[in-house]
GUDRENFI-747821 format. One record per residue (C-alpha): residue in three letters; residue number from 1; chain; x, y, z. Coordinates in Angstrom, 1 decimal. Each point is the difference from the previous one (the first is absolute). Example, Ala and Ser with C-alpha at 12.3 -4.5 7.8 and 13.67 -1.06 7.14 Angstrom:
<sites>
<site res="ALA" n="1" chain="A" x="12.3" y="-4.5" z="7.8"/>
<site res="SER" n="2" chain="A" x="1.4" y="3.4" z="-0.7"/>
</sites>
This chain:
<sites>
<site res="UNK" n="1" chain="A" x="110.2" y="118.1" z="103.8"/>
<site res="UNK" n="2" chain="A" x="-2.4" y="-1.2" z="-2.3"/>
<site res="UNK" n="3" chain="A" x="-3.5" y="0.5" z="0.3"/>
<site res="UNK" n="4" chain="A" x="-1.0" y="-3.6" z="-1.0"/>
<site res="UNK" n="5" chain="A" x="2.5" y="-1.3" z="2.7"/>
<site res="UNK" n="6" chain="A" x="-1.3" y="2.2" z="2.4"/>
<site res="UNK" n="7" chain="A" x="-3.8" y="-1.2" z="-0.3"/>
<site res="UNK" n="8" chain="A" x="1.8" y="-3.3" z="-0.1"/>
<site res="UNK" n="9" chain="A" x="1.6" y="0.2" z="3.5"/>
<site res="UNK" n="10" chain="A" x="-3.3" y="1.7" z="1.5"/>
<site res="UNK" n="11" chain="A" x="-1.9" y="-3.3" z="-1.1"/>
<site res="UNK" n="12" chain="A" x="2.8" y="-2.0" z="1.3"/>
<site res="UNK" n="13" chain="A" x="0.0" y="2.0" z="3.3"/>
<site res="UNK" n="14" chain="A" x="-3.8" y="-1.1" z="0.6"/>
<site res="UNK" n="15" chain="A" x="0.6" y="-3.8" z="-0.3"/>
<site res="UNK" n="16" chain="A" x="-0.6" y="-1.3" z="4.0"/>
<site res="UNK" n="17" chain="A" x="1.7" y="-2.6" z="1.7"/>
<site res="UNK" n="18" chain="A" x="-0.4" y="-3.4" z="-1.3"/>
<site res="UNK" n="19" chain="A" x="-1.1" y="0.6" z="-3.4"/>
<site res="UNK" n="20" chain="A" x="1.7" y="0.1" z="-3.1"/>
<site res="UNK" n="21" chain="A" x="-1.1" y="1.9" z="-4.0"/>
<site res="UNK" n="22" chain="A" x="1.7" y="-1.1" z="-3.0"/>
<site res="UNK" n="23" chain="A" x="1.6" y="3.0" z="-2.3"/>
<site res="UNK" n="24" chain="A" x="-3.1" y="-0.6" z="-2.6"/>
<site res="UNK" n="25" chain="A" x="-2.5" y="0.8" z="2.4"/>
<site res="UNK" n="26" chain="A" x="2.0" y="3.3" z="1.0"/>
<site res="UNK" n="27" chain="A" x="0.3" y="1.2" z="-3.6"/>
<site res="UNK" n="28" chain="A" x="-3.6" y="-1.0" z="0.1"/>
<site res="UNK" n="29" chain="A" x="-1.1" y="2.1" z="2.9"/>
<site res="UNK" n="30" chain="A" x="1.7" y="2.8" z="-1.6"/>
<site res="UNK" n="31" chain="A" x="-1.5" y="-0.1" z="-2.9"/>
<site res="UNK" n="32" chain="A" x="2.1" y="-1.6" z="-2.4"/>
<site res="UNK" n="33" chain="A" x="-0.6" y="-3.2" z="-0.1"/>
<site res="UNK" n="34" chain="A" x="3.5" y="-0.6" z="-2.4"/>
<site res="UNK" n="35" chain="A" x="1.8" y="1.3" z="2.2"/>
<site res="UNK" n="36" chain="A" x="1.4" y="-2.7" z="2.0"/>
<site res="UNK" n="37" chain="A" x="3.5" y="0.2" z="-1.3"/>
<site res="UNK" n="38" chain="A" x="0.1" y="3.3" z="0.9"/>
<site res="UNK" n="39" chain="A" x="-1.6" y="-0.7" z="3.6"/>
<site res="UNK" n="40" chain="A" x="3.3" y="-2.2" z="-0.3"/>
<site res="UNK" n="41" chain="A" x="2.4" y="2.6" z="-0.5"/>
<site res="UNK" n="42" chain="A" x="-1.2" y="2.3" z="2.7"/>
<site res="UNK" n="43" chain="A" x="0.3" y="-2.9" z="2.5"/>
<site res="UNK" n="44" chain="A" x="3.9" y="-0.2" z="-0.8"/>
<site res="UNK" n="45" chain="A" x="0.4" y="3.8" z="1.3"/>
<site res="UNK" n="46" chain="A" x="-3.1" y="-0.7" z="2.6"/>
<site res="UNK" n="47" chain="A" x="1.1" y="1.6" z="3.5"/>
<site res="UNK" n="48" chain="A" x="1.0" y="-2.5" z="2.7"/>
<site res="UNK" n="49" chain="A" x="-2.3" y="1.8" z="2.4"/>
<site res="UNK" n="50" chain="A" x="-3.0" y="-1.5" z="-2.0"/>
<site res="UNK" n="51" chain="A" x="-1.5" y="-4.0" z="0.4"/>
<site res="UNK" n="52" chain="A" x="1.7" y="-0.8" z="-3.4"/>
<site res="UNK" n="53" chain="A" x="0.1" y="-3.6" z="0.9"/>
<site res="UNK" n="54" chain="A" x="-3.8" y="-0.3" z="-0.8"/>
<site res="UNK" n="55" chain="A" x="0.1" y="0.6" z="-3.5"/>
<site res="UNK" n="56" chain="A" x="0.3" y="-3.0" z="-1.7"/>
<site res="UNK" n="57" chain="A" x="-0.4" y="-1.6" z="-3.8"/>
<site res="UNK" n="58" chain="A" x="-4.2" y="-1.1" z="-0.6"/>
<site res="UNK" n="59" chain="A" x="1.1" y="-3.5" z="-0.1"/>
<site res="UNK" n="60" chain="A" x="1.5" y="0.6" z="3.6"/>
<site res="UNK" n="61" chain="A" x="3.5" y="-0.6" z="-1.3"/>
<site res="UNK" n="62" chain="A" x="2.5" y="2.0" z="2.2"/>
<site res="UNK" n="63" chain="A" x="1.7" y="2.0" z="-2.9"/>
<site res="UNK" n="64" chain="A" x="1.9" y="2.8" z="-1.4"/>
<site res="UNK" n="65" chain="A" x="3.0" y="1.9" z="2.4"/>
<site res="UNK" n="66" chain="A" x="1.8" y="-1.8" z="2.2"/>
<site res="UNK" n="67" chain="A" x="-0.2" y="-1.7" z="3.6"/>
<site res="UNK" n="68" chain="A" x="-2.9" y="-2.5" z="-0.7"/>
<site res="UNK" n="69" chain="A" x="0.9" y="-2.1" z="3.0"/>
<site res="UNK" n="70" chain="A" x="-0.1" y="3.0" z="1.8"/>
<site res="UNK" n="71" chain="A" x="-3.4" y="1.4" z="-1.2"/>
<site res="UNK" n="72" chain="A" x="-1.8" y="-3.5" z="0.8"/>
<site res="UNK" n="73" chain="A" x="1.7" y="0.2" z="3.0"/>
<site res="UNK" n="74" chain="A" x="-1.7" y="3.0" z="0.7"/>
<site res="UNK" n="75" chain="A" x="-3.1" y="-1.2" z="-1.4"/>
<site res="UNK" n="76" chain="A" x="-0.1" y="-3.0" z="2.0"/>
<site res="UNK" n="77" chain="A" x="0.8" y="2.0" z="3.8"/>
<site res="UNK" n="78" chain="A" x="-3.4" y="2.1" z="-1.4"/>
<site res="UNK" n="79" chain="A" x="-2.3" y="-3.0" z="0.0"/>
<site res="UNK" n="80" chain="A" x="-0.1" y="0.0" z="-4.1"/>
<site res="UNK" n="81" chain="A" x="-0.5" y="-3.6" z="-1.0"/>
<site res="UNK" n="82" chain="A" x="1.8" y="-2.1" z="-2.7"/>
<site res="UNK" n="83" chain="A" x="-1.0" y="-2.5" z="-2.3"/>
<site res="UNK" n="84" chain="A" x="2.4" y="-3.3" z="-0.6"/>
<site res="UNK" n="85" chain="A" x="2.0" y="1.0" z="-2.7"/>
<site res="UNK" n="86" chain="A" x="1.1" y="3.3" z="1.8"/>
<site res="UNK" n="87" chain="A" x="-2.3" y="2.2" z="-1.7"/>
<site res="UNK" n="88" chain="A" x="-1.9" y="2.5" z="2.2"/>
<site res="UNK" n="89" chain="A" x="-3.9" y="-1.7" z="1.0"/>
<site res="UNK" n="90" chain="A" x="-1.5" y="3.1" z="-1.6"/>
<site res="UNK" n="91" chain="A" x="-3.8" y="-1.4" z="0.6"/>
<site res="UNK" n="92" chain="A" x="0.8" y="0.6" z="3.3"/>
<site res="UNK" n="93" chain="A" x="1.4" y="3.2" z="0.8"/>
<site res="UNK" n="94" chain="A" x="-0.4" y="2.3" z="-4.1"/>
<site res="UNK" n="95" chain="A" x="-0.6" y="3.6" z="1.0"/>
<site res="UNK" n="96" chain="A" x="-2.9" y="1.2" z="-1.8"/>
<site res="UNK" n="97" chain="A" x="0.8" y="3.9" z="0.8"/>
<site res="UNK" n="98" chain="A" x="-2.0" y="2.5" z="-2.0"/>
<site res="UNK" n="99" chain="A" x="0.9" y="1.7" z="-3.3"/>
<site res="UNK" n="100" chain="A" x="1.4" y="3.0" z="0.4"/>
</sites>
């Protein structure tokens, strides 16, 4: 497996309960701050053990793969607020984490 996707999944691993991180603020953490794409692309393999439902796009926007219903389903049964239009309230409930 790749090593990028690897870190990737360990930050993804950390996010609790109710809060959500946008693929930007992964690459971020990990030190390349380009990287979202790629943060992207190692979500699409991402183990179904892991709470991949709470990475989201930095607008909120429930993007990228498939089930969308189903990940805001999920979302919504952990308490993670949404604003009008759908998007995810992410004032409320962003994951700050710590870089890596």
């Amino acid at each position: 497996m790749n090593q990028f996707f690897t870190q990737v999944y360990d930050v993804v691993e950390r996010i609790p309960r109710g809060k959500v991180i946008s693929y930007g603020q992964i690459a971020y953490m990990l030190g390349r701050p380009r990287a979202a794409r790629e943060v992207g692309r190692a979500m699409r393999f991402c183990p179904e053990y892991l709470p991949w439902q709470r990475v989201v796009m930095a607008d909120g926007s429930i993007a990228g793969g498939g089930f969308p219903e189903i990940r805001k389903d999920m979302l919504e049964n952990e308490g993670v607020p949404f604003l009008p239009d759908g998007r995810v309230d992410m004032a409320a409930c962003l994951w700050k984490g710590e870089r890596v």
